[in-house]
N, C-alpha and C positions, 0 to 999 in steps of 0.2 A: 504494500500500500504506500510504502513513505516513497519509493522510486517513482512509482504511480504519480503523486502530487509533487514530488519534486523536478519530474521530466517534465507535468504539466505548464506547473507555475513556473520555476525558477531555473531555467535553460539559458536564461540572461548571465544569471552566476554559477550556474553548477554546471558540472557533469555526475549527475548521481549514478550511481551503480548498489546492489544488493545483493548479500550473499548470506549462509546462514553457518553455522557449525556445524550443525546438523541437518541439511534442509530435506522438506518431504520432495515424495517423486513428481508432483504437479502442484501448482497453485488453483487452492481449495475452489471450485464453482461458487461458492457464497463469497469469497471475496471478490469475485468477479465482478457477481451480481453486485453486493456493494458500491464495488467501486461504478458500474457502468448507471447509477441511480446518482451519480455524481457528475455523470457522463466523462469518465474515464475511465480508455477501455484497456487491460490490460494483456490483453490475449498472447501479444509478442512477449511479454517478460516469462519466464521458467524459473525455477528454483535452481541457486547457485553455493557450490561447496565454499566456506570463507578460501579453501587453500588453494582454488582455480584461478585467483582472482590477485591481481599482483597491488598488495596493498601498501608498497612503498611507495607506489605513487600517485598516493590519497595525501590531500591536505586535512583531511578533515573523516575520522570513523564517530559514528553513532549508532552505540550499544543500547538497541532494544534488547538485548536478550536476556537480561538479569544477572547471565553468566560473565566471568572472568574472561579476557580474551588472550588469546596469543601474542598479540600482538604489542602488549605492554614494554617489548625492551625498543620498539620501534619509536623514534622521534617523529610522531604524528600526534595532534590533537585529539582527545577521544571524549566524546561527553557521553554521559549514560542519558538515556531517557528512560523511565518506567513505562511500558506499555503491556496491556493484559494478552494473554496468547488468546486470539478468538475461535481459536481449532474445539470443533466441539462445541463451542455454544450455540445461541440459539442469533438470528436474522436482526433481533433488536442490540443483543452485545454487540455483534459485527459492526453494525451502525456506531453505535459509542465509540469503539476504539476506533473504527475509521477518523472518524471524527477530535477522535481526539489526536491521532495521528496528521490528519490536517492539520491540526493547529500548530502543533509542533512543527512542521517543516513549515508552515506559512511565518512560524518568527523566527527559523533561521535564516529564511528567504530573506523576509525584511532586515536582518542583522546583517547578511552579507553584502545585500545591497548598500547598506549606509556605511559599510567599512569598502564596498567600493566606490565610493563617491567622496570618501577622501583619500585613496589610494592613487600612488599613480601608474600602478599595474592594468594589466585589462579587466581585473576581480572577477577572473574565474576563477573557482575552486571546485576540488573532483572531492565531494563527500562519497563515504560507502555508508550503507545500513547494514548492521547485524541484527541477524536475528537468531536464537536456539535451534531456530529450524523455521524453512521458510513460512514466511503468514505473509506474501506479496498479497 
């Protein structure tokens, strides 16, 4: 979901990408649906291993997953988010945590936007999302 709203919105500053620790073999049909009641559709994105995925050259990881990551001797930013795993719930949790997943990447958006607008870089930045296992 967070790639979802971060490829949507914030293409201006990111290159978002998402992988899991453990991710399942498909991204679940209810988040699909979720997300395409938001009218974004996720069908191109797949579940990705964190270890496929070359994360030295991430400015920026954000740990949904609750878990410790590997990645802690690497000189990258990491900030945790608390987000609920919605695997298994029920159409209305899905909703919530979407939602609350929005919000979250819509004030990174705006945070990178005003650090680029006094940078004098281009203020792209390649965030990753983790998750325990994928919940795209």
């Amino acid at each position: 979901m967070a790639e979802g709203f971060a490829r949507r919105y914030g293409s201006d500053v990111m290159e978002p990408a998402s992988a899991g620790l453990a991710p399942a073999s498909v991204v679940q049909p209810l988040t699909k649906k979720v997300m395409s009641a938001k009218n974004i559709h996720i069908d191109a994105q797949y579940p990705k291993n964190l270890e496929t995925i070359d994360i030295r050259s991430f400015d920026l990881i954000v740990n949904m997953s609750g878990a410790t990551l590997p990645t802690t001797r690497l000189p990258i930013e990491t900030r945790e988010w608390r987000v609920e795993d919605p695997i298994g719930q029920s159409e209305e949790i899905y909703c919530s945590i979407r939602d609350q997943i929005e919000n979250d990447v819509m004030r990174l958006i705006l945070e990178l936007r005003k650090e680029a607008r006094h940078s004098s870089g281009n203020g792209s930045l390649r965030p990753g999302f983790n998750r325990a296992r994928a919940r795209n």
